[in-house]
Backbone as CSV, one residue per row, in Angstrom:
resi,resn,N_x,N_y,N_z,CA_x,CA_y,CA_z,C_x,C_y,C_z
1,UNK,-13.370,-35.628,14.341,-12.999,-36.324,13.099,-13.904,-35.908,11.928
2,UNK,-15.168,-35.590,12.221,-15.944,-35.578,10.894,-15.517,-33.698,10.648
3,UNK,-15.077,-33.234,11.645,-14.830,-31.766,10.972,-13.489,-32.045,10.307
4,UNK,-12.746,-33.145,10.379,-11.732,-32.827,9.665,-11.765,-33.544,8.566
5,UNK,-12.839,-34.343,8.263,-13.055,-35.291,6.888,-13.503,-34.292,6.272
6,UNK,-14.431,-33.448,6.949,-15.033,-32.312,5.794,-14.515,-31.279,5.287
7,UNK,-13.160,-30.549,6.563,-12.584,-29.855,5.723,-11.608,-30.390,4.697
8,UNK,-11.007,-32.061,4.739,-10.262,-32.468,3.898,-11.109,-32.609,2.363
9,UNK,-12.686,-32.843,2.256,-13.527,-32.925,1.335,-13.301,-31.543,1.055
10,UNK,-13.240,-30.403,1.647,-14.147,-29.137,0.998,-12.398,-28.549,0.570
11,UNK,-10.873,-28.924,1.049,-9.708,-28.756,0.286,-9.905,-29.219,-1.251
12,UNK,-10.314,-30.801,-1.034,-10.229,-31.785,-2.111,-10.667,-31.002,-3.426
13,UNK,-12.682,-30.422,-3.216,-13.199,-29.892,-4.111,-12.420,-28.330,-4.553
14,UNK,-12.097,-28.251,-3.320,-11.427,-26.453,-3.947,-10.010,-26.721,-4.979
15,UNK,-9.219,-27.578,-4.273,-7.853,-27.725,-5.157,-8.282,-28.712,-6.853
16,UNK,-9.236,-29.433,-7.134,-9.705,-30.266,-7.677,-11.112,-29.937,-8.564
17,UNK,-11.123,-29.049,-9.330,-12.332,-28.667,-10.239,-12.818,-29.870,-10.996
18,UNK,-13.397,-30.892,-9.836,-14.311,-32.367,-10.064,-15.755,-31.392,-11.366
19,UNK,-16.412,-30.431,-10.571,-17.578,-29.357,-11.517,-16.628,-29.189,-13.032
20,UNK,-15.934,-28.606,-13.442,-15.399,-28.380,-14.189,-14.649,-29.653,-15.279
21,UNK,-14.114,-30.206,-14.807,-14.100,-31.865,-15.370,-15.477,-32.801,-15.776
22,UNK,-16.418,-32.585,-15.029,-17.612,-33.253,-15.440,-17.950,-31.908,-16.216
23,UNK,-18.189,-31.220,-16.270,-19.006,-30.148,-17.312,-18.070,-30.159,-18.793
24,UNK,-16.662,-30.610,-18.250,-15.962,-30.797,-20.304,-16.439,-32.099,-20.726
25,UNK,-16.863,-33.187,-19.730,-16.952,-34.904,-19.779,-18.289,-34.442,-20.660
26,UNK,-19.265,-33.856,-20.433,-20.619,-33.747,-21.030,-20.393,-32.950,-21.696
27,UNK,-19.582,-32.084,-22.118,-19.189,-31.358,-23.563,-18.735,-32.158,-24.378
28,UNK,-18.367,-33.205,-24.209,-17.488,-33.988,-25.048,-16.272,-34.124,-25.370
29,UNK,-15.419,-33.301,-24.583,-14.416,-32.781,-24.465,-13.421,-33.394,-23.231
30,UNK,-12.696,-34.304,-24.186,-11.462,-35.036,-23.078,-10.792,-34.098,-22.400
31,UNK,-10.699,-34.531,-21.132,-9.898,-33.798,-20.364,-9.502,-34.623,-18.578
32,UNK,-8.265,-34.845,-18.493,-7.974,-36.003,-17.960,-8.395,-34.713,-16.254
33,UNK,-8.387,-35.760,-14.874,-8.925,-34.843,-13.529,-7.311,-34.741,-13.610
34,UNK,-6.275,-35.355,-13.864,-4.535,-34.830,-13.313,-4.163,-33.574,-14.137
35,UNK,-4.979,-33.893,-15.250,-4.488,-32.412,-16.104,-4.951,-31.191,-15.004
36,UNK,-6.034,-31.046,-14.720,-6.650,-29.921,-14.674,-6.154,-29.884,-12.783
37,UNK,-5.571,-30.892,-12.076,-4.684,-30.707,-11.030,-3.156,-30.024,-11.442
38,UNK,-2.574,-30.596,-12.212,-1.493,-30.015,-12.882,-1.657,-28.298,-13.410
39,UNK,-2.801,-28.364,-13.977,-2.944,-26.590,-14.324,-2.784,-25.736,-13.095
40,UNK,-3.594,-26.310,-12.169,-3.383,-25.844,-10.464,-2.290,-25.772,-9.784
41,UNK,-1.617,-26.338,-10.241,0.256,-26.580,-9.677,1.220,-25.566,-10.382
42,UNK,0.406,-25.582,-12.129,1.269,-24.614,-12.230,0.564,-22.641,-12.756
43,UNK,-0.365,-22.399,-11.761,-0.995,-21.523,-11.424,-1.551,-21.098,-12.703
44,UNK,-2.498,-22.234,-13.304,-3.042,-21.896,-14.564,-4.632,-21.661,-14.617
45,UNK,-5.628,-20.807,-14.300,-7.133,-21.050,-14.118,-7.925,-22.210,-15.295
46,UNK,-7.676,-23.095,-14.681,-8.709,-24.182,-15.497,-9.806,-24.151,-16.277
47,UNK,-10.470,-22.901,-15.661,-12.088,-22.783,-16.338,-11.410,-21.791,-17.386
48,UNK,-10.188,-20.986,-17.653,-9.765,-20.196,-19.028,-9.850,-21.419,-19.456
49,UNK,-8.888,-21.935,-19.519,-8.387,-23.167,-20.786,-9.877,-24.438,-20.853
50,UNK,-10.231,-24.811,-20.516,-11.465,-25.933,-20.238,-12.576,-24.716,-21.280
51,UNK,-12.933,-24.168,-20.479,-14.252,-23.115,-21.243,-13.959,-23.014,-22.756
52,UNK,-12.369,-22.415,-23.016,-12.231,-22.265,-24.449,-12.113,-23.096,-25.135
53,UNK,-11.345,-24.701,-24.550,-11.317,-25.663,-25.231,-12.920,-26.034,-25.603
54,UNK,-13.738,-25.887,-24.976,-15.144,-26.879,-24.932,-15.662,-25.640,-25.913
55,UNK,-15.416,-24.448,-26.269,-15.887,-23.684,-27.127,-15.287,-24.035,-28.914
56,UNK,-13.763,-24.607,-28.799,-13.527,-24.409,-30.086,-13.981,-26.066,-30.485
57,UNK,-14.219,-26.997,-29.418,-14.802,-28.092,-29.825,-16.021,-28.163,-30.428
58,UNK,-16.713,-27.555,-29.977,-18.127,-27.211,-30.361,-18.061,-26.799,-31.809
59,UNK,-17.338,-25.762,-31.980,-17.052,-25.004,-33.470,-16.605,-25.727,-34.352
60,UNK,-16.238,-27.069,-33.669,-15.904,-28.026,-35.110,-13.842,-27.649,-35.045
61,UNK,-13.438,-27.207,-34.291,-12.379,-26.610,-34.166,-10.937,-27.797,-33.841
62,UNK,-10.000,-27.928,-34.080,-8.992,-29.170,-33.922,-8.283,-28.445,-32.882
63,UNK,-8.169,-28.041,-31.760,-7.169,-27.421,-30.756,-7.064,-28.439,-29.626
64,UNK,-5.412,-28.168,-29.165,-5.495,-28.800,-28.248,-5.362,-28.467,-26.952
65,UNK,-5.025,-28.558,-25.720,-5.460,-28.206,-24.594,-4.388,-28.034,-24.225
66,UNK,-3.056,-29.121,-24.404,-1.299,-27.986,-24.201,-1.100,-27.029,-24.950
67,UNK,-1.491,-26.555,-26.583,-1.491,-25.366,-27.093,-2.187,-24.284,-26.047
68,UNK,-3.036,-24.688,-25.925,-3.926,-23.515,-25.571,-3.385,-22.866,-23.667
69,UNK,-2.781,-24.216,-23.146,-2.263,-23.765,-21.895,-1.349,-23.430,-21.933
70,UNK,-0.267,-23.502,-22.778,1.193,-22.976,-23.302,1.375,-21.452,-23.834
71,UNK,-0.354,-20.984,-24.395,-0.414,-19.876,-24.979,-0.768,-19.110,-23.832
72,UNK,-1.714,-19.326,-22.987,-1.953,-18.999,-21.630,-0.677,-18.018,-20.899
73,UNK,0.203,-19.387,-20.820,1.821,-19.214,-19.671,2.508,-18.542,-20.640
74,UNK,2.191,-18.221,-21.656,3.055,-16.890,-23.232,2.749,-15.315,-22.409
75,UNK,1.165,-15.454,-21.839,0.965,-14.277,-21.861,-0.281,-13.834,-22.753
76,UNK,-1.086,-15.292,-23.357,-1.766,-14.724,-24.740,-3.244,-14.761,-23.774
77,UNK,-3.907,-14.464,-24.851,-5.710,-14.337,-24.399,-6.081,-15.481,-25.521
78,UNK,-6.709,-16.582,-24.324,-7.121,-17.945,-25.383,-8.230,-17.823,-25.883
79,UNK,-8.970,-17.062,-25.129,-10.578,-16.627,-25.489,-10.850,-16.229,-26.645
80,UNK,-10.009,-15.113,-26.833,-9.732,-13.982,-28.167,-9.361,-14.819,-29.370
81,UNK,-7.965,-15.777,-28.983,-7.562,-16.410,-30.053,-8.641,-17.790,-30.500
82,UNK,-9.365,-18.398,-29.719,-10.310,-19.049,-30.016,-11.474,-18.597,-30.638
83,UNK,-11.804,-17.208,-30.192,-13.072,-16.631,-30.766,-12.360,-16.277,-32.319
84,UNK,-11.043,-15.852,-32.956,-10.866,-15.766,-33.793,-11.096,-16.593,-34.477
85,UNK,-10.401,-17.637,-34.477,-10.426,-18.909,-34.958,-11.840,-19.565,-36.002
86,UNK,-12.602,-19.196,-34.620,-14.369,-19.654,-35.047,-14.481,-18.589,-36.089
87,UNK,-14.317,-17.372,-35.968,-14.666,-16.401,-36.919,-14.283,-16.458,-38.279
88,UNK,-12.885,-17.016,-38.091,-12.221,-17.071,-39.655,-12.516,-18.215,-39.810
89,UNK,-13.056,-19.396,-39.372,-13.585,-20.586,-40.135,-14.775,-20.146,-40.355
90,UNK,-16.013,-19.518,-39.569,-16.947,-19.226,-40.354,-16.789,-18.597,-41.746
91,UNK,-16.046,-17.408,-41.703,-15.766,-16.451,-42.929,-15.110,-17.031,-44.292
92,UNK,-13.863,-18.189,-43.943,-13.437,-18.786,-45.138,-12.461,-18.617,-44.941
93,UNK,-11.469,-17.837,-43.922,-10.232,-16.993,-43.832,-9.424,-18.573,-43.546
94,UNK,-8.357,-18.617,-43.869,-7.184,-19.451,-43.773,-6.433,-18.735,-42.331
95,UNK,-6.296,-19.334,-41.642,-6.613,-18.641,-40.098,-5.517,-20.027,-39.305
96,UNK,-4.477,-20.004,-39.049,-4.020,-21.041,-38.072,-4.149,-20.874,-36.856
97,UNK,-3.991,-21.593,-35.425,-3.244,-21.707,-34.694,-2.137,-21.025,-34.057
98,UNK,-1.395,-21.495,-34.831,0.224,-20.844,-34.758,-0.536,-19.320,-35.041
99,UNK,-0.958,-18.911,-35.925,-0.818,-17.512,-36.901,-1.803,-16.988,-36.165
100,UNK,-2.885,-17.325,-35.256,-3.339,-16.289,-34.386,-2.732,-16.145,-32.911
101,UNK,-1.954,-17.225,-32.578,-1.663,-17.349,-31.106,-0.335,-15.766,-31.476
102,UNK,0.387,-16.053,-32.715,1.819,-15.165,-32.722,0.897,-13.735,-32.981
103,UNK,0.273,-13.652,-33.411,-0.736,-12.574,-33.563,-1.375,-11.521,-32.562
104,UNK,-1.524,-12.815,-31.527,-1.934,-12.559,-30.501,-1.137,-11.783,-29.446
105,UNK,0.429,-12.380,-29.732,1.522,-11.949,-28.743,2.360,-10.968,-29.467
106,UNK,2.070,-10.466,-30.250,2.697,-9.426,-31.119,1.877,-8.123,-30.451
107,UNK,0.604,-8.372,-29.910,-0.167,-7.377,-29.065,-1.225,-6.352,-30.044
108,UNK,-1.316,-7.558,-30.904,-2.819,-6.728,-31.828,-3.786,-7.459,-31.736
109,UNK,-4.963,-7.232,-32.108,-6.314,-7.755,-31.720,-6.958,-8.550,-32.896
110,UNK,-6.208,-9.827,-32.986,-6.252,-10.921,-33.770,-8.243,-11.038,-34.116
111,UNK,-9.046,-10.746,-33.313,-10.153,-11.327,-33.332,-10.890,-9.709,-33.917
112,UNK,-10.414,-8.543,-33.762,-10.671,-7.519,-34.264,-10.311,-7.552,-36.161
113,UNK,-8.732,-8.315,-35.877,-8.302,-8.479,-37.715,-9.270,-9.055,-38.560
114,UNK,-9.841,-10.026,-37.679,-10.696,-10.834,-38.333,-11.758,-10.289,-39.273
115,UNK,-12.132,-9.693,-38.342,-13.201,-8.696,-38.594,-13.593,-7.755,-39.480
116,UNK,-11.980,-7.394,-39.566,-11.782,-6.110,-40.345,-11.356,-6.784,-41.746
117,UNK,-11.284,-7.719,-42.186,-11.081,-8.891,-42.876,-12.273,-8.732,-43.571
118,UNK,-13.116,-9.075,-42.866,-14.497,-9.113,-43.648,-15.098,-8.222,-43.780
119,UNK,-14.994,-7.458,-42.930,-15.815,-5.923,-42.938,-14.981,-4.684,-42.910
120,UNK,-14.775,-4.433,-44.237,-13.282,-3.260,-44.003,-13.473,-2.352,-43.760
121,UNK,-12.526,-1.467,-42.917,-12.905,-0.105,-42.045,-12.547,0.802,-42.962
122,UNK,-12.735,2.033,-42.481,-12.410,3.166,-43.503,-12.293,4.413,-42.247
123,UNK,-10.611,4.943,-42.922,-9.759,5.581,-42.216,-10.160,7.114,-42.882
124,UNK,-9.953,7.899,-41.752,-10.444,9.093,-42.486,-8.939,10.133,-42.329
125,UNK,-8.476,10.891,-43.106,-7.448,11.503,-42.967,-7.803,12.530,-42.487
126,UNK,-6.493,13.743,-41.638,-6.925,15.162,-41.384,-7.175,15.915,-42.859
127,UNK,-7.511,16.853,-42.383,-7.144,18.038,-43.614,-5.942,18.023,-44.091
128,UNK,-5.120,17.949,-44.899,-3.922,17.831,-45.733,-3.894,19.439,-46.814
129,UNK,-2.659,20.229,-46.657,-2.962,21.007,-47.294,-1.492,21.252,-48.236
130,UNK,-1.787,22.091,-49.296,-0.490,21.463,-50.387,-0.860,22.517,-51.164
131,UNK,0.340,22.805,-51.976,0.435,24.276,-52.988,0.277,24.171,-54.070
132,UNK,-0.395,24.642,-55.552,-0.312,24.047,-56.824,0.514,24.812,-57.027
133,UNK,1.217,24.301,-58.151,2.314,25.424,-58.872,1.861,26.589,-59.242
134,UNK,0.260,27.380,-59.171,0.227,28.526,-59.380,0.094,29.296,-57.942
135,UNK,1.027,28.836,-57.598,1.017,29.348,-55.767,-0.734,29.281,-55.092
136,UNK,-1.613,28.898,-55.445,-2.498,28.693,-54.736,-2.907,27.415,-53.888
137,UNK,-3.223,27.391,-52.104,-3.185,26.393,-51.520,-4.614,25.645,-51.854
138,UNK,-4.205,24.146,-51.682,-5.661,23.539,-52.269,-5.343,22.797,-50.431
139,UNK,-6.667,22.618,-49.925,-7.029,21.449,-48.823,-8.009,20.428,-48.837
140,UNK,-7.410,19.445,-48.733,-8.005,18.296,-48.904,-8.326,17.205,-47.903
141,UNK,-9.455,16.306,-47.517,-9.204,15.197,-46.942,-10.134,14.030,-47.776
142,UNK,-9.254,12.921,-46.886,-9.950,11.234,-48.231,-9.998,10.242,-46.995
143,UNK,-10.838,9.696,-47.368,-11.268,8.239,-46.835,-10.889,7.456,-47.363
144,UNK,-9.827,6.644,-46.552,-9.141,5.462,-47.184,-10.216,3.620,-46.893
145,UNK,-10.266,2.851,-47.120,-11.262,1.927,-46.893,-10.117,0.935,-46.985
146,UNK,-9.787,0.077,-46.033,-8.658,-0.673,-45.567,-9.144,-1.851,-45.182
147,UNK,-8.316,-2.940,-45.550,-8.784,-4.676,-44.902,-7.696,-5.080,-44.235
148,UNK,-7.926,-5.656,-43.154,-6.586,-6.138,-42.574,-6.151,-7.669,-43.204
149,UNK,-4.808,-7.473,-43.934,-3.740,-8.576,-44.056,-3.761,-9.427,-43.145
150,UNK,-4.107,-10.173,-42.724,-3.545,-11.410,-41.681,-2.144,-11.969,-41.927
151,UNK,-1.723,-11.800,-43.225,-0.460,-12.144,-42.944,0.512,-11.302,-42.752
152,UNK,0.416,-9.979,-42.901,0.836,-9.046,-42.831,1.034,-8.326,-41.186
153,UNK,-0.364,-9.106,-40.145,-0.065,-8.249,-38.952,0.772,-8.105,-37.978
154,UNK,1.525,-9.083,-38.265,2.842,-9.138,-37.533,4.023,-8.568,-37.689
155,UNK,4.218,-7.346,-37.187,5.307,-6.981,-38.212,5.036,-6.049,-38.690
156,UNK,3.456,-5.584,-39.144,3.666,-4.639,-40.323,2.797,-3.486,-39.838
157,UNK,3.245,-1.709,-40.422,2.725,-1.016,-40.020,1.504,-0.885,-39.433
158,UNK,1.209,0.247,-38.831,-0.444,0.579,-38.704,-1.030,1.699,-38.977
159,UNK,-2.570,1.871,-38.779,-3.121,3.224,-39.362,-2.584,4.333,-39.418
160,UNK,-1.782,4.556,-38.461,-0.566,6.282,-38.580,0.051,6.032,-40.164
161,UNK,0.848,4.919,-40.527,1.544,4.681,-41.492,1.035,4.827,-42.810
162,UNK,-0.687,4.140,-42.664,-1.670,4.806,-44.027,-1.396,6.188,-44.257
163,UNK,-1.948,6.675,-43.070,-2.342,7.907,-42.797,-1.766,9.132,-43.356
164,UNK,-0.244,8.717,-43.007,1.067,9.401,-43.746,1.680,9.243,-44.925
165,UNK,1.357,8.252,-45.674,1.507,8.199,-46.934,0.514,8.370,-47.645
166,UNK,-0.943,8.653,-47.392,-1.823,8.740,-47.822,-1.715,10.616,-48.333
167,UNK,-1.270,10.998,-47.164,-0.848,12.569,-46.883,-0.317,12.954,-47.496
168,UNK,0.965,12.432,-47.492,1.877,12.266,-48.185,1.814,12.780,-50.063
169,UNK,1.235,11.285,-50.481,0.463,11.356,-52.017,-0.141,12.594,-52.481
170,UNK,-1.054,12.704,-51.499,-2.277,14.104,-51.811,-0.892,15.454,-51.995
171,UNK,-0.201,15.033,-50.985,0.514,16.825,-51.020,1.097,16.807,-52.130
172,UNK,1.996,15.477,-53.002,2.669,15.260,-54.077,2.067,15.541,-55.423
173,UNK,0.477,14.945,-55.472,-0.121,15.195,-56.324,-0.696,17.055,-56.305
174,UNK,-1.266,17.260,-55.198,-1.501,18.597,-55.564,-0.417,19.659,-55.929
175,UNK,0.733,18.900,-55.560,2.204,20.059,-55.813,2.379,19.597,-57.328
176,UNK,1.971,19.132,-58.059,2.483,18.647,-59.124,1.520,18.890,-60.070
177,UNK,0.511,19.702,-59.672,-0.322,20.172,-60.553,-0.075,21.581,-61.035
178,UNK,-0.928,22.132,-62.298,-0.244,23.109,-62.808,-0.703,24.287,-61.934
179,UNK,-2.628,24.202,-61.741,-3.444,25.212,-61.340,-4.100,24.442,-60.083
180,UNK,-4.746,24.869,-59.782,-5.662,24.747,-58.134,-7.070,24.436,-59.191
181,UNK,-7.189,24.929,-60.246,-8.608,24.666,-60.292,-8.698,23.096,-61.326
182,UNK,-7.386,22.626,-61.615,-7.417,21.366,-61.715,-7.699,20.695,-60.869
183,UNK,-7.162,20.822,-59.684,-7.724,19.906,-58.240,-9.159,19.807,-58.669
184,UNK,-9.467,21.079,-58.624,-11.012,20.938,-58.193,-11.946,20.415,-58.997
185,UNK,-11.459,20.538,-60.490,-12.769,19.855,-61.379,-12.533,18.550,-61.065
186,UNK,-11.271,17.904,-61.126,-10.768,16.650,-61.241,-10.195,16.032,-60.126
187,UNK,-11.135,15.933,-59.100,-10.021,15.463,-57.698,-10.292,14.326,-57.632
188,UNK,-10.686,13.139,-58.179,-10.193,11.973,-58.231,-9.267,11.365,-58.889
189,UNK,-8.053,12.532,-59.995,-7.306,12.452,-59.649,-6.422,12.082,-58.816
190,UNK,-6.626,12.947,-57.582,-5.802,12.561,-56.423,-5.936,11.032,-56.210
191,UNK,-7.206,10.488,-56.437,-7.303,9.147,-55.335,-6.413,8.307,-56.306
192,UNK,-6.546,8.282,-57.627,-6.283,7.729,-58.972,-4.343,7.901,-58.583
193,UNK,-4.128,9.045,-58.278,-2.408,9.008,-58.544,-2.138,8.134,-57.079
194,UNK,-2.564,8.513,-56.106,-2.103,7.868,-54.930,-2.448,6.227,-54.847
195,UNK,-3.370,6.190,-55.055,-3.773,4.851,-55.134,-2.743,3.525,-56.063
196,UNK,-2.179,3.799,-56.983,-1.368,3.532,-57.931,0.081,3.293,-57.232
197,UNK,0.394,4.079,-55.816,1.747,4.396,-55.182,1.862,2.879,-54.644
198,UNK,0.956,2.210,-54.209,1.219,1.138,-53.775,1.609,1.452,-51.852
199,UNK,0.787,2.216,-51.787,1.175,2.697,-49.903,0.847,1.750,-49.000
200,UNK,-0.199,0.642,-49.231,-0.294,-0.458,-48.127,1.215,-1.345,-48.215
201,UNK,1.935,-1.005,-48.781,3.151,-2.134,-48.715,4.055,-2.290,-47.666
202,UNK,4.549,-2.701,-47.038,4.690,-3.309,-45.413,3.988,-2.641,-44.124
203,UNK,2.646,-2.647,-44.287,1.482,-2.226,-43.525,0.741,-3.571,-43.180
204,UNK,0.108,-3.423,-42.647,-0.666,-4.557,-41.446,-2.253,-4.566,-42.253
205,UNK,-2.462,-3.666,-43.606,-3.568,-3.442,-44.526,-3.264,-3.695,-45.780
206,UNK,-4.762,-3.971,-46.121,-4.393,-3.760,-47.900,-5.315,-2.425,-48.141
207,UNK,-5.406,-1.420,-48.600,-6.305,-0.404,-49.184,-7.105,-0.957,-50.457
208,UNK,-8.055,-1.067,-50.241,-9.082,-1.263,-51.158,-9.862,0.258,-52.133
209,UNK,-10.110,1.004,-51.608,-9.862,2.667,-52.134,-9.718,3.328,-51.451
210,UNK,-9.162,4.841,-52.262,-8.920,6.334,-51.450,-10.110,7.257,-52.248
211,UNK,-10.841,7.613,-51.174,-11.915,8.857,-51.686,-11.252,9.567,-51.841
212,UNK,-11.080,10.842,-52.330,-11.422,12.258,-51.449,-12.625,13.068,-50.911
213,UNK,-13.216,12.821,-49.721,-14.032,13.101,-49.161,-14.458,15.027,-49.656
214,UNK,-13.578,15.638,-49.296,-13.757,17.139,-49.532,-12.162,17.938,-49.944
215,UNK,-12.315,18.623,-51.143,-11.393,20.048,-51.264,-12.215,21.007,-51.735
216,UNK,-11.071,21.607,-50.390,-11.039,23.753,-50.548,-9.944,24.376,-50.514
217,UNK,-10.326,25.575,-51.467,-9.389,26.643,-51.608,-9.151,27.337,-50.795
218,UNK,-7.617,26.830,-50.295,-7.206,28.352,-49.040,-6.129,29.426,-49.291
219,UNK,-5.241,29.662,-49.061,-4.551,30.935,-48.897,-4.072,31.171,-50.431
220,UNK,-3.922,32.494,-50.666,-2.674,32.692,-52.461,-1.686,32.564,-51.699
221,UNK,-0.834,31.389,-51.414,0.400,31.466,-51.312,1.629,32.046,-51.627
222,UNK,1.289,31.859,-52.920,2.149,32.788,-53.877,2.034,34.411,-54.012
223,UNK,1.205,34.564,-53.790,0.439,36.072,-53.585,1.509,36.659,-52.181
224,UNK,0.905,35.713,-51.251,2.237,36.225,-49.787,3.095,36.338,-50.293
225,UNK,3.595,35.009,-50.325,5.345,35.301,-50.434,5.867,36.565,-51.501
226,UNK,5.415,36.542,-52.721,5.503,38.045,-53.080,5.048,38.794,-52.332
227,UNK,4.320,39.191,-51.714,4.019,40.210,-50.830,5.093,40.621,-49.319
228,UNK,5.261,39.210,-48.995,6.120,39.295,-47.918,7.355,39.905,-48.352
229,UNK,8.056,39.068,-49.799,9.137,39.664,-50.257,9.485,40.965,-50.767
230,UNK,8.359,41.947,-50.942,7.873,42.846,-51.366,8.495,44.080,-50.597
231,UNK,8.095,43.352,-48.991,8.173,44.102,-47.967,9.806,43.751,-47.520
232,UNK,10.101,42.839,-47.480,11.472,42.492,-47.052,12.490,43.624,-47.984
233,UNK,11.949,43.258,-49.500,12.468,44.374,-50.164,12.764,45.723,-49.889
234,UNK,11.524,46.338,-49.899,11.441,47.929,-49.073,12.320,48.159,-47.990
235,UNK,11.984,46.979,-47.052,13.038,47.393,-45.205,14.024,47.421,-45.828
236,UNK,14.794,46.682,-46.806,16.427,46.513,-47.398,16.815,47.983,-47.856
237,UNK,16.133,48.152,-48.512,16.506,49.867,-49.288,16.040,50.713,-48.435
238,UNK,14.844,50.504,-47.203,15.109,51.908,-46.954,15.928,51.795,-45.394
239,UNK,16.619,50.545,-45.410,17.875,50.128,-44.203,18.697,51.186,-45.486
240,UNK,19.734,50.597,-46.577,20.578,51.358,-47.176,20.449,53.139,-47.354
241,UNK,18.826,53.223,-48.149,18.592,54.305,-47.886,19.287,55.355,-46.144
242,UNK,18.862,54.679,-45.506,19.274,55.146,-44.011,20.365,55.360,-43.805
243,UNK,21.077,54.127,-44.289,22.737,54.316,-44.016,23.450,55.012,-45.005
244,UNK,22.745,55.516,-46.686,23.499,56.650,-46.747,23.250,58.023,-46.489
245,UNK,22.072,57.933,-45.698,22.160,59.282,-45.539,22.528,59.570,-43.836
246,UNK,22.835,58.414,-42.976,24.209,58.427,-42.140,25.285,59.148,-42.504
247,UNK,25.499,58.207,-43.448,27.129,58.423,-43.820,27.108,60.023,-44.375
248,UNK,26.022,60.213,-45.429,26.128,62.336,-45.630,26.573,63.151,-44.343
249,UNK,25.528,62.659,-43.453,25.224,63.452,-41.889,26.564,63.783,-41.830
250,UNK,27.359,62.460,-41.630,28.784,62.214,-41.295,30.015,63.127,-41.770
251,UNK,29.798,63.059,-43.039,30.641,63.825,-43.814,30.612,65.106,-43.943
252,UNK,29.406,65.406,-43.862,28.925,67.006,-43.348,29.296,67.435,-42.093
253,UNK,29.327,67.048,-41.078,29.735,67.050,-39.824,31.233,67.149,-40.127
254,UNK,31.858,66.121,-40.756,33.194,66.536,-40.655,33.772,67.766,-41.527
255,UNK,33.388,67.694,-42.786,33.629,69.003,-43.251,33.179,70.704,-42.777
256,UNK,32.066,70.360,-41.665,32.357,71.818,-41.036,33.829,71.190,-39.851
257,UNK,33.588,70.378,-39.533,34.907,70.267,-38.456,36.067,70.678,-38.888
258,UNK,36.563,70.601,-40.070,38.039,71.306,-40.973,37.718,72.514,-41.515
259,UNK,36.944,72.828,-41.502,36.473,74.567,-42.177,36.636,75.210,-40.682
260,UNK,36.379,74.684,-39.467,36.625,75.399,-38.279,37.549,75.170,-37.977
């Protein structure tokens, strides 16, 4: 009998996180012993939801413990969305609930946005290369310095999408110049015309500026293609060239053929 009182005690404590209920009771943090049997029933780990609740309590935080187990059984990370939470109330950010949990399940890194919120990153483009109208190629790259939208991350592009309109701009502006050595005295220009395009617009960013980090002068474009055409030229005439002096061969050939 006493081995079976004890293994019914040592079920009791395993199915029944009694440790875990007294450790939210001394957090301060209500939390009924049927709830946290019920999380067990419906295969929910107690110490996720309990730990994060007793974390956003602490933070001064209003959450409740069916949000947070509902976001759980979504599929979300409560940890992440709680650690956000604290972050954007420290920072000042207008930060919900709702608006990090959907954040969360949209599959971006709500507690990373945060971040980037306050501390904006800066995107660096490839080399971008583009023709001035005096056929000479100019190459360029810019550092874009980006904040993440929170209201925007749902839904709205990402860094590829800067990236390419950022590209984009530079090739427009350098094609739209007269000379190559305008680029170069004046290449903030470039940041100045692109910047103006309004390219964070249904992006998951706002751009705060576009450098241009570095331009160089590469190929005479224009120089080839005349050159290439140059040559295309020549093969053409001395293809015709060829074929009339076929066709002589020809005619010579036949006129001894009727003289014999």
């Amino acid at each position: 009998p006493i081995i079976v009182v004890i293994f019914i005690i040592y079920i009791f404590f395993q199915f029944i996180p009694v440790g875990l209920w007294i450790s939210a009771i001394a957090a301060g943090v209500k939390v009924g012993i049927f709830t946290l049997v019920g999380m067990r029933l419906r295969r929910v780990p107690p110490h996720k939801i309990v730990n994060a609740l007793i974390k956003a309590t602490k933070a001064g935080l209003d959450v409740s413990i069916d949000k947070l187990e509902a976001h759980f059984l979504a599929g979300g990370d409560v940890d992440r969305v709680v650690d956000s939470l604290i972050a954007a109330e420290r920072a000042g950010l207008n930060l919900t609930f709702e608006k990090a949990t959907a954040i969360d399940l949209a599959g971006r890194n709500v507690l990373e946005a945060v971040q980037m919120s306050v501390n904006p990153k800066v995107i660096k483009t490839p080399i971008v290369a583009a023709v001035a109208k005096n056929g000479i190629q100019v190459m360029a790259t810019a550092r874009v310095t980006v904040r993440a939208n929170i209201e925007r991350l749902v839904g709205g592009a990402g860094e590829e999408t800067i990236i390419a309109r950022v590209g984009e701009g530079i090739v427009t502006t350098i094609g739209s110049s007269e000379a190559h050595k305008n680029v170069l005295e004046n290449p903030d220009n470039i940041s100045k015309t692109v910047l103006k395009k309004g390219l964070d617009a249904g992006t998951a960013f706002e751009i705060l500026s576009i450098d241009i980090a570095d331009v160089d002068v590469g190929k005479n474009i224009g120089a080839i293609l005349q050159t290439d055409q140059a040559e295309a030229d020549k093969k053409i005439a001395q293809a015709r060239a060829e074929q009339r002096r076929a066709l002589a061969v020809a005619q010579e050939q036949e006129m001894k053929a009727r003289v014999q």
